[in-house]
C-alpha positions as CSV (number, residue, x, y, z in Angstrom):
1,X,-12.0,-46.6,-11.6
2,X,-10.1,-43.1,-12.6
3,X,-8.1,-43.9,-9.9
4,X,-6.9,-47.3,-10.4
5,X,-6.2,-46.6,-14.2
6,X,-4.0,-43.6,-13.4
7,X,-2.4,-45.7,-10.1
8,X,-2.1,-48.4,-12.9
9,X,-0.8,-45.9,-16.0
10,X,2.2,-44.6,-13.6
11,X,3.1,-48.4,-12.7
12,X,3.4,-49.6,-15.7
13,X,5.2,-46.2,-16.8
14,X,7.7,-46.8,-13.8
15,X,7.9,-50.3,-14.5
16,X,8.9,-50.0,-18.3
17,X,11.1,-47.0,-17.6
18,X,13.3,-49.6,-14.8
19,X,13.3,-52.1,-17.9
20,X,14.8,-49.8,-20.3
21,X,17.3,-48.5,-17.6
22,X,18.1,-51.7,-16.6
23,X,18.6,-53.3,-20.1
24,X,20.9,-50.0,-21.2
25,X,23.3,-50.9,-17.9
26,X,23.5,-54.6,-18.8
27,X,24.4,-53.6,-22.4
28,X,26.9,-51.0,-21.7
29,X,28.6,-53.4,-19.0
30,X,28.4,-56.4,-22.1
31,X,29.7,-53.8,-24.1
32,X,32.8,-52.5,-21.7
33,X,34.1,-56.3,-20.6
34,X,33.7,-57.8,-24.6
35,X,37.5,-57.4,-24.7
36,X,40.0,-59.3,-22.4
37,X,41.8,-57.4,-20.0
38,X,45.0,-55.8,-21.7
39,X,43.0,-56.1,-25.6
40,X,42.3,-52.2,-26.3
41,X,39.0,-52.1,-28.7
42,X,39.8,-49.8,-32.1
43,X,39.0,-46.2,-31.1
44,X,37.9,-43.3,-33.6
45,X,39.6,-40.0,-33.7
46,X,38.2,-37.0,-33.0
47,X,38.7,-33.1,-32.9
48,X,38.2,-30.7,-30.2
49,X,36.9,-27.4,-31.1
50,X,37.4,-24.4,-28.8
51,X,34.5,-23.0,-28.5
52,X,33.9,-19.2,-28.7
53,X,31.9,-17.8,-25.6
54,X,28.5,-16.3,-27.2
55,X,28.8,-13.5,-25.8
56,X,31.7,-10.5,-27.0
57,X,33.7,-13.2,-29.1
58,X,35.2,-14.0,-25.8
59,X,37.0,-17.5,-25.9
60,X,36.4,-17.8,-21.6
61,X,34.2,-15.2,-19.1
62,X,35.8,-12.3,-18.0
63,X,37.2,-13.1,-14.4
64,X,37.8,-9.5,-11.8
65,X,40.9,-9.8,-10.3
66,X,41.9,-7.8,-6.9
């Protein structure tokens, strides 16, 4: 009986995880084609930061060079 309730616990695991997957496609592809074709949705503005490397305070790794 172990057997079929953990054969029956991964199933149902798999199964819900496929669900969840498939309704977060279907949403996103709702989501993408609301708007007609040459209609751009209202985007947000954002900032970039450069990001400091964590180690030395360098802002990229140092690279040798021949």
């Amino acid at each position: 009986m172990n057997a079929l309730a953990n054969a029956f616990t991964r199933d149902l695991t798999c199964g819900v995880a496929a669900t969840l997957i498939t309704v977060v496609l279907g949403m996103s592809f709702i989501a993408s084609t609301a708007e007609p074709p040459g209609v751009h949705a209202r985007t947000t503005h954002t900032v970039g930061l450069n990001a400091q490397h964590p180690l030395f305070g360098q802002s990229e790794p140092a690279v040798l060079v021949d």
